[in-house]
C-alpha positions in Angstrom: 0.0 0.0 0.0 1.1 3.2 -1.0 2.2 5.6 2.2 1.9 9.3 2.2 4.2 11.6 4.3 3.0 14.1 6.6 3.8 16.8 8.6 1.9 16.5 11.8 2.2 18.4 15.7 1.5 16.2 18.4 1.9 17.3 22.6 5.7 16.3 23.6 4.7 14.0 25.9 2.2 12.2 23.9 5.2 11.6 21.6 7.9 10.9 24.4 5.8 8.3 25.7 4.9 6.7 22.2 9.0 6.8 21.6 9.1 5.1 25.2 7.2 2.2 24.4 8.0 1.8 21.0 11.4 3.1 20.2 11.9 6.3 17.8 10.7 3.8 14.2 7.8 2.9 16.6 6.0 5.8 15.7 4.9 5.5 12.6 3.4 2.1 13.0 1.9 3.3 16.6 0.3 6.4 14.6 -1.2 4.2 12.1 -2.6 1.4 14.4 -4.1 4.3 16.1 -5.6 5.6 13.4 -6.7 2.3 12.2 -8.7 1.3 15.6 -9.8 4.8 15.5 -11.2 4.9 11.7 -12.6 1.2 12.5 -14.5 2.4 15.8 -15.9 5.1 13.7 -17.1 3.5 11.1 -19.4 0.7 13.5 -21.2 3.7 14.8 -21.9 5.3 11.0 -22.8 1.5 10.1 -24.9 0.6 13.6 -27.1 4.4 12.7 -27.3 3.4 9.5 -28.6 0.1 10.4 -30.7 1.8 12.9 -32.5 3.9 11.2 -33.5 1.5 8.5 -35.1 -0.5 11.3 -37.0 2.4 12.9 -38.5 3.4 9.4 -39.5 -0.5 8.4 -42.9 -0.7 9.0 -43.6 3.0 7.4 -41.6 1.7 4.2 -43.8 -1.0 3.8 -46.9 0.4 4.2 -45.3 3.0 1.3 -45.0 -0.1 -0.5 -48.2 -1.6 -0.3 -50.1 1.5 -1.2 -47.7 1.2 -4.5 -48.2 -2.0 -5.0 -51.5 -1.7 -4.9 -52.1 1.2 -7.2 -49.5 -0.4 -9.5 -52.0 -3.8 -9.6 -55.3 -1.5 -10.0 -54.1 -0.1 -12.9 -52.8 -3.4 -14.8 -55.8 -5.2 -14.3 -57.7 -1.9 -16.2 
């Protein structure tokens, strides 16, 4: 996978304490399992809404589709 380089500002102790437990080429691969657990945590709450509110609109969707299918029926047995 492609990497990208960036310029970032973190506290001094946030990043003496990363170097601590990880060594100075630690950081990176810290930073990026961070981000990883982070971007994963993140996107379980979009999914869990998502999945959410498709369950609290259920019932009103398929009353919308009955009326349709309904009307749709009517007018091919004209």
């Amino acid at each position: 996978m492609p990497n990208t380089r960036l310029n970032i500002t973190l506290p001094t102790e946030i990043v003496d304490d990363i170097k601590a437990l990880y060594g100075q080429r630690g950081l990176s691969q810290f930073l990026e399992e961070a981000a990883r657990e982070k971007l994963a945590e993140e996107k379980n709450k979009i999914h869990k809404g998502l999945i959410e509110g498709y369950r609290s609109t259920a019932e009103e969707t398929k009353e919308v589709l009955k009326k349709f299918e309904a009307a749709v029926t009517e007018k091919c047995d004209v």
